[in-house]
C-alpha positions as CSV (number, residue, x, y, z in Angstrom):
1,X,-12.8,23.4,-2.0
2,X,-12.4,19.8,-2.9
3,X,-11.5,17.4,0.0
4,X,-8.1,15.9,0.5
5,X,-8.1,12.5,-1.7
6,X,-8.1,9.0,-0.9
7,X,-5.9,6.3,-2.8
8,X,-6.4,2.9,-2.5
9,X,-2.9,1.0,-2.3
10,X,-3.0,-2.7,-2.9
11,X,0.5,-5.0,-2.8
12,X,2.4,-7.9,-2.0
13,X,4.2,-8.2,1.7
14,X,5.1,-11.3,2.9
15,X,3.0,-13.9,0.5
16,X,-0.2,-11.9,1.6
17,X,-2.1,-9.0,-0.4
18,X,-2.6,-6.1,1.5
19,X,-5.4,-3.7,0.4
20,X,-5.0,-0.4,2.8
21,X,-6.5,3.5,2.5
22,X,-3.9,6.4,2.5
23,X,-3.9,10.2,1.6
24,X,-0.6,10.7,0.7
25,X,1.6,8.9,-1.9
26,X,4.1,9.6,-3.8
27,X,7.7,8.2,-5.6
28,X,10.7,7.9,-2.6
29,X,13.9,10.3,-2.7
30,X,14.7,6.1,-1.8
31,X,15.0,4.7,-5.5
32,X,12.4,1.5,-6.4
33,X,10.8,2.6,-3.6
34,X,7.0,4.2,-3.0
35,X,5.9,6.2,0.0
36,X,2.5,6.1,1.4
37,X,1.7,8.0,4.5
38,X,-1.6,8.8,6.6
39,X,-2.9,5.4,6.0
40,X,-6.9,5.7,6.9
41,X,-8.8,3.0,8.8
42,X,-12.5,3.5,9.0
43,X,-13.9,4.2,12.2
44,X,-16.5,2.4,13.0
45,X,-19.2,3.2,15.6
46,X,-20.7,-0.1,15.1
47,X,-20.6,-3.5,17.7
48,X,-19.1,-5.4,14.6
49,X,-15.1,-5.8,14.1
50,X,-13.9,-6.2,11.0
51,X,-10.7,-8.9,12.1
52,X,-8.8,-8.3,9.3
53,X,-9.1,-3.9,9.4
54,X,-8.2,-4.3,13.3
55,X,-5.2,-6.5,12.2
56,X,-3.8,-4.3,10.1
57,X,-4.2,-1.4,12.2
58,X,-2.4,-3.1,14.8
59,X,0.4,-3.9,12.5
60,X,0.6,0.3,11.4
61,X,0.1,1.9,14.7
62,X,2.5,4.2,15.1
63,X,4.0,4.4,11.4
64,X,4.2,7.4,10.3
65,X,5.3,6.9,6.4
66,X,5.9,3.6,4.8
67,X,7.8,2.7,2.1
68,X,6.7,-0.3,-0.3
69,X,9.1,-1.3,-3.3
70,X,7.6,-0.8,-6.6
71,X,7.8,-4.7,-7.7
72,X,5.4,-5.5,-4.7
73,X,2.7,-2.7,-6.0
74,X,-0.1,-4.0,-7.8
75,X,-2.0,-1.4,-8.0
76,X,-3.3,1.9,-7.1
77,X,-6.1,3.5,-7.3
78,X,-7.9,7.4,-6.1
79,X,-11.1,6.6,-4.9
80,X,-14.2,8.5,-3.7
81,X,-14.1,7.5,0.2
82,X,-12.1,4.8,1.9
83,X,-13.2,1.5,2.3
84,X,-12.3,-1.6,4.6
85,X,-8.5,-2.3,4.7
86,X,-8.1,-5.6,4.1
87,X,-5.4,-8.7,4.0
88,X,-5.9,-11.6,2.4
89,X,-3.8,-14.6,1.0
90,X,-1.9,-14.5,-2.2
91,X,-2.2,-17.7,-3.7
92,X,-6.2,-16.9,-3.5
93,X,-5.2,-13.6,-5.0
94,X,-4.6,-14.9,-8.9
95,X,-2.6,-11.9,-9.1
96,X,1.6,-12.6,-9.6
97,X,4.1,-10.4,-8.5
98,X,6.1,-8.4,-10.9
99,X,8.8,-10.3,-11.9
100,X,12.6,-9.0,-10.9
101,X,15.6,-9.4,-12.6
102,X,18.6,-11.2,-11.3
103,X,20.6,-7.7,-11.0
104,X,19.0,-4.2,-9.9
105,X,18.7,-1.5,-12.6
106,X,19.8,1.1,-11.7
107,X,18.7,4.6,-12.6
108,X,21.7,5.8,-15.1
109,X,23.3,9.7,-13.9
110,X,24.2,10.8,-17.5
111,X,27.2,10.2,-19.4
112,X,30.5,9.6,-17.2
């Protein structure tokens, strides 16, 4: 039986880049919006703390599903095994967010 899988969710949240580990994601009921729950931390039995893992598992204690607009995905991936979550500053990041437009599409609900 193959084990449960691992995605790798990285995006944009307040002009940082967030890289976190989750097991579950999947398209909100919440339109534009992305759900990602069970986010993973590794557990590490060694001496050394990781800063940046142990400030982002401060900042998710206790959250039980988030939900990230699509525009500030940038990408995600399935991976293997989970790796050190990670924050680090945007403008180092040479990645750009997606770009919006001045009014919100809308999904359209047929012909009325």
């Amino acid at each position: 039986m193959p084990s449960q899988p691992i995605y790798k969710v990285i995006f944009h949240n307040g002009g940082q880049v967030y890289e976190v580990f989750a097991r579950q994601i999947y398209q909100s009921d919440m339109w534009g919006f992305v759900e990602v729950e069970e986010l993973v931390f590794g557990e590490r039995s060694q001496i050394v703390v990781d800063p940046g893992e142990e400030k982002l598992k401060n900042e998710f204690a206790g959250v039980k599903r988030s939900y990230i607009p699509l525009q500030a995905i940038i990408r995600i991936d399935e991976v293997e095994k989970e790796g050190a979550a990670r924050v680090s500053d945007a403008s180092s990041a040479k990645i750009a967010p997606f770009p919006m437009s001045p009014q919100p599409i809308m999904p359209s609900k047929g012909d009325e």
